[in-house]
N, C-alpha and C positions, 0 to 999 in steps of 0.2 A: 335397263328397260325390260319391261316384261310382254313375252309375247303369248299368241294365244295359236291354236291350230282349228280346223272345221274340216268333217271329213262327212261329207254327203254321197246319195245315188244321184246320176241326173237323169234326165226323161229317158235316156235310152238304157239307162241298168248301167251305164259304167260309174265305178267309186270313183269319185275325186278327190283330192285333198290338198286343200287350200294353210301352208305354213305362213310362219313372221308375222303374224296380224299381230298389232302393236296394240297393248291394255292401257288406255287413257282412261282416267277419270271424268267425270261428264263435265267440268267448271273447265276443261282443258282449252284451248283456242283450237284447236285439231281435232277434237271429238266430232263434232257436227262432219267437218271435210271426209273424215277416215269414214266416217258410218257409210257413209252416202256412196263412197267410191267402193266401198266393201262391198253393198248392195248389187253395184250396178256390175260387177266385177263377179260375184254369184250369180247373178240372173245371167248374164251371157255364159258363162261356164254350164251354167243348168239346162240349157235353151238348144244346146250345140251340141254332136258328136269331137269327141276330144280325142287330140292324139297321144295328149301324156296323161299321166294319172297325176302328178303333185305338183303344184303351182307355188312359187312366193310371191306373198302380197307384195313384200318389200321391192323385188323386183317388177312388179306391176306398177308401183307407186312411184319407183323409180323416172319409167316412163309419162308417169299421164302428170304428176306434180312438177309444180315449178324448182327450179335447183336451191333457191334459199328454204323454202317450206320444206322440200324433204330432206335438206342438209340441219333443219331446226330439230325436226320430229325426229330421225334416226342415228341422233350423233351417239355416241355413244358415254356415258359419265364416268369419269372413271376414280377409280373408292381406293380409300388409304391401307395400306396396308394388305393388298389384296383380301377387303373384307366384301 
């Protein structure tokens, strides 16, 4: 799976940076869920004075999804020949 990173200011000048955001194509069954939670997952991060600088989504996602949904989305595939 491929992931993506997002590195923003938030309202008080501190950098953040948000890793493990998961690259689904838009036909996915988990596009619509991931955006939304991505969303709401930025805005409070943005909103807020922070104590860390680098967040994982994965571990965000961890907590707020159900254990089948994010054991579907984050399995990992694994390729022949280490290709």
């Amino acid at each position: 799976m491929l992931y993506k990173s997002l590195e923003f200011k938030n309202v008080f000048g501190q950098k953040i940076k948000v890793f493990e955001i998961p690259v689904l194509e838009k036909d996915n069954c988990y596009y619509f869920m991931i955006h939304v939670r991505l969303q709401i997952f930025i805005s409070f991060l943005y909103n807020k004075p922070q104590e860390k600088s680098c967040y994982s989504y994965r571990e965000y996602s961890k907590r707020k999804m159900s254990w089948p949904d994010y054991q579907d989305l984050f399995r990992m595939k694994e390729f022949k020949n280490n290709a």
